[in-house]
N, C-alpha and C positions, 0 to 999 in steps of 0.2 A: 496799277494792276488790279482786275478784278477781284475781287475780297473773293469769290466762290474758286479761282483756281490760284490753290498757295502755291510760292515758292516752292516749298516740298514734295505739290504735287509734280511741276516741271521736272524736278531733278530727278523723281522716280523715272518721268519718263525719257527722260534722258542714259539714264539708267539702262532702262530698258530698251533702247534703241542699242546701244554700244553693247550690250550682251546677241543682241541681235547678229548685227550687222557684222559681230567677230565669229559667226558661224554660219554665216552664206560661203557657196562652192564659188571660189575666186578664180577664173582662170588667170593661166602663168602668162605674162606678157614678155619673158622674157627666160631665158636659161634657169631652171631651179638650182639653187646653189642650197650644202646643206644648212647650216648656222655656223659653225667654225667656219667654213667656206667665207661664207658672210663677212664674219667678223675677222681673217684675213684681211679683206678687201677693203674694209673700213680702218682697220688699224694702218694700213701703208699708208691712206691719203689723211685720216683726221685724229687728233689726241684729244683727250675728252678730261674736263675739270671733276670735284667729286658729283658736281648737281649734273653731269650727264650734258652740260655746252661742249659743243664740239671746236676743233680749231683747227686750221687746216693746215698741216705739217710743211704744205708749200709755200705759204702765206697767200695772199688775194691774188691768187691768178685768175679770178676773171676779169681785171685788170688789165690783164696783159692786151697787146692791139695787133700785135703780127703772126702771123706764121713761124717765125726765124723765132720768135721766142718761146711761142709755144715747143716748139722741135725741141728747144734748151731743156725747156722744165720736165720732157715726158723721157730725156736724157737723165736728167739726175732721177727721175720716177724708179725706170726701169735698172739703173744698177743698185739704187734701195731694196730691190725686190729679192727675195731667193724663189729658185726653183716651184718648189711649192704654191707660191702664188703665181707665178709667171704664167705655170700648168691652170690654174681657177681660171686666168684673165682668157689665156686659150681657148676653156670651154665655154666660155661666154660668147665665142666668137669675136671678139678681140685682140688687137696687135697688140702685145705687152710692151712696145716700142710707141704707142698711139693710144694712153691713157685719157688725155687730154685733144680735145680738139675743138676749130673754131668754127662753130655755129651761128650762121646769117653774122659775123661780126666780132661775137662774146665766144670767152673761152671757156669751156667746162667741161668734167667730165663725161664720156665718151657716153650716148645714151645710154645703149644696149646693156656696157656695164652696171652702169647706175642704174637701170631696172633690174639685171639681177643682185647685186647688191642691197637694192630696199627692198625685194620681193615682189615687185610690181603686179597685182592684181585687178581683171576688172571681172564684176556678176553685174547681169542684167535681170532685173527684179522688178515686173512689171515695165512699166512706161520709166523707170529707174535707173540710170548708170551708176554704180557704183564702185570708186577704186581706191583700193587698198596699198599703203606702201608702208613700210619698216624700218626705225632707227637702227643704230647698229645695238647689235647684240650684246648680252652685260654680262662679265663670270659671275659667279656666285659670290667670290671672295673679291668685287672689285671694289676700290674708293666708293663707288655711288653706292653698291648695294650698303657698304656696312657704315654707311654714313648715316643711317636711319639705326631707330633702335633693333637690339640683339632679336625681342620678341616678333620684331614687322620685318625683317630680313629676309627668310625662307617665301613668306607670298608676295613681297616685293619681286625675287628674284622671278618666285614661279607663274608673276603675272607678265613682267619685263624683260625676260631671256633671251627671247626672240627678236628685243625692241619694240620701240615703243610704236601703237599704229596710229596710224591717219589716214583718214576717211572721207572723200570728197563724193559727193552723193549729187547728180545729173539729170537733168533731163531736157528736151531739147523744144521750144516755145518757138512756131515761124523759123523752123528751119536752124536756130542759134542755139547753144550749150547754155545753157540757165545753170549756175551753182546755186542750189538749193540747200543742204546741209552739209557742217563742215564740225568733224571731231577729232582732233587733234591730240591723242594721250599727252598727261604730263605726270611723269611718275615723283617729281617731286610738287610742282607748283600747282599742277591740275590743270594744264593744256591751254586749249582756246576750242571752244563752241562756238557754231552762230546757226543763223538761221535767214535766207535769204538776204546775209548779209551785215544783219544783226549779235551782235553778240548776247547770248542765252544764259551760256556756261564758262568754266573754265576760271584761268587767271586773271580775274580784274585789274589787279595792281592796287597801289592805294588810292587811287585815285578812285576807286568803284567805294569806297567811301564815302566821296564829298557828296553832298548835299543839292540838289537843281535848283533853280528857278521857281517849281513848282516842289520844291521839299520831298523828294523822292530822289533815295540812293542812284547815284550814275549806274552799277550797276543792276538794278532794275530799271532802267531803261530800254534795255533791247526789247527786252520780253516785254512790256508795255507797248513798245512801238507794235510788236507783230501779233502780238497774243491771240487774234481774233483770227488770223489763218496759220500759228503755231500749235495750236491743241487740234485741231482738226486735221491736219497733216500728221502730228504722231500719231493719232488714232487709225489714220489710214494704212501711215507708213508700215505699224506696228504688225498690223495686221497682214499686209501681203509679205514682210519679211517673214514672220511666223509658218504661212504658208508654203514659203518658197521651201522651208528648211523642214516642213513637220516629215516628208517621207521619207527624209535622207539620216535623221536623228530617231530614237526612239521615242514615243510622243509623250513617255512619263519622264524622264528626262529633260525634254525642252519647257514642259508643261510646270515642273516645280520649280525649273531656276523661274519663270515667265513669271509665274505666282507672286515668286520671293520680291518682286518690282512694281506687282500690284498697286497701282497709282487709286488710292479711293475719295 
């Protein structure tokens, strides 16, 4: 990696992209449900460990290969259910009986729901697509939150309440969807970044330790690979998201969190 742009510099602007891109006007792609709603819908189909992995209370049904067994599973679905969510799955425009269904083949949950269960959002931000969607939602008082310590608890909760987002950032080259950048929160481990492809950010693993060929960390790798059209895309990026949001925010507002990411 170039010795003139540090690692510290990237992360600011990584920084600064993800404070961004969590205050563009998302339209709903799908029924808005409110966060209890949400987290109804998430609790019937997945049970979650303290680190926030989820596990699917039906086991691997995308597995399943027929029709006759899917009908089984959205049987035992719908008598787990009470009232209260049966009425959510309703307003989603969903059969509370047709949780589950098969798709070209595979079995999963039912789109519509699963868009409003993750929040499904998309803004168009210049020649940009970008869509937004949402883990499930956390109490205050859950395993994950107070698995962290007593003092990092309260902004844990009040940044992850809503779940955790991910952000898949488009734009389309001859006609084809091009995935350009991808931010994935991890509120314990610190997610997955990339960048056309690349990994930037996020969770390396130990393995973002070992050493190359050429004596440079795996994890500075990505950012090596692309660095030369990575600084010049956040510059750009940075800039027309800022734009899209300065008339809809107050401009002292956006202007001092902006500052506080100041990449210099």
């Amino acid at each position: 990696m170039s010795t003139e742009i540090s690692p510290e510099c990237i992360n600011e602007h990584i920084k600064k992209v993800l404070l961004l891109l969590k205050k563009q006007n998302y339209i709903p792609q799908a029924t808005v449900l409110t966060t209890q709603e949400r987290k109804k819908l998430f609790n019937l189909l997945f049970t979650y460990n303290e680190n926030g992995y989820e596990e699917s209370v039906y086991g691997e049904y995308y597995y399943l290969e027929t029709q006759e067994e899917v009908d089984v599973l959205n049987q035992k679905v719908f008598e787990n259910m009470d009232e209260e969510t049966r009425a959510i799955i309703f307003k989603c425009g969903v059969n509370p009986n047709k949780v589950f269904s098969m798709n070209e083949g595979d079995c999963d949950i039912d789109k519509q729901l699963l868009f409003s269960m993750q929040a499904y959002g998309i803004a168009q931000v210049g020649e940009y697509t970008i869509e937004i969607t949402r883990g499930h939602p956390i109490d205050r008082h859950s395993v994950e939150i107070e698995s962290f310590r007593e003092d990092a608890q309260q902004e844990k909760f009040a940044r992850y309440k809503d779940g955790e987002a991910k952000f898949i950032v488009s734009h389309e080259i001859n006609g084809k969807k091009i995935h350009i950048y991808y931010h994935s929160e991890g509120m314990h481990f610190g997610g997955y970044i990339s960048f056309m492809g690349q990994q930037i950010g996020g969770n390396f693993g130990s393995s973002g330790f070992q050493i190359n060929s050429s004596g440079m960390m795996k994890m500075d790798e990505g950012r090596y690979n692309c660095i030369n059209e990575l600084i010049p895309f956040f510059e750009y990026f940075e800039n027309i998201l800022f734009q899209e949001i300065s008339n809809v925010f107050p401009s002292s507002t956006i202007k001092d969190e902006y500052k506080k990411t100041k990449c210099m």
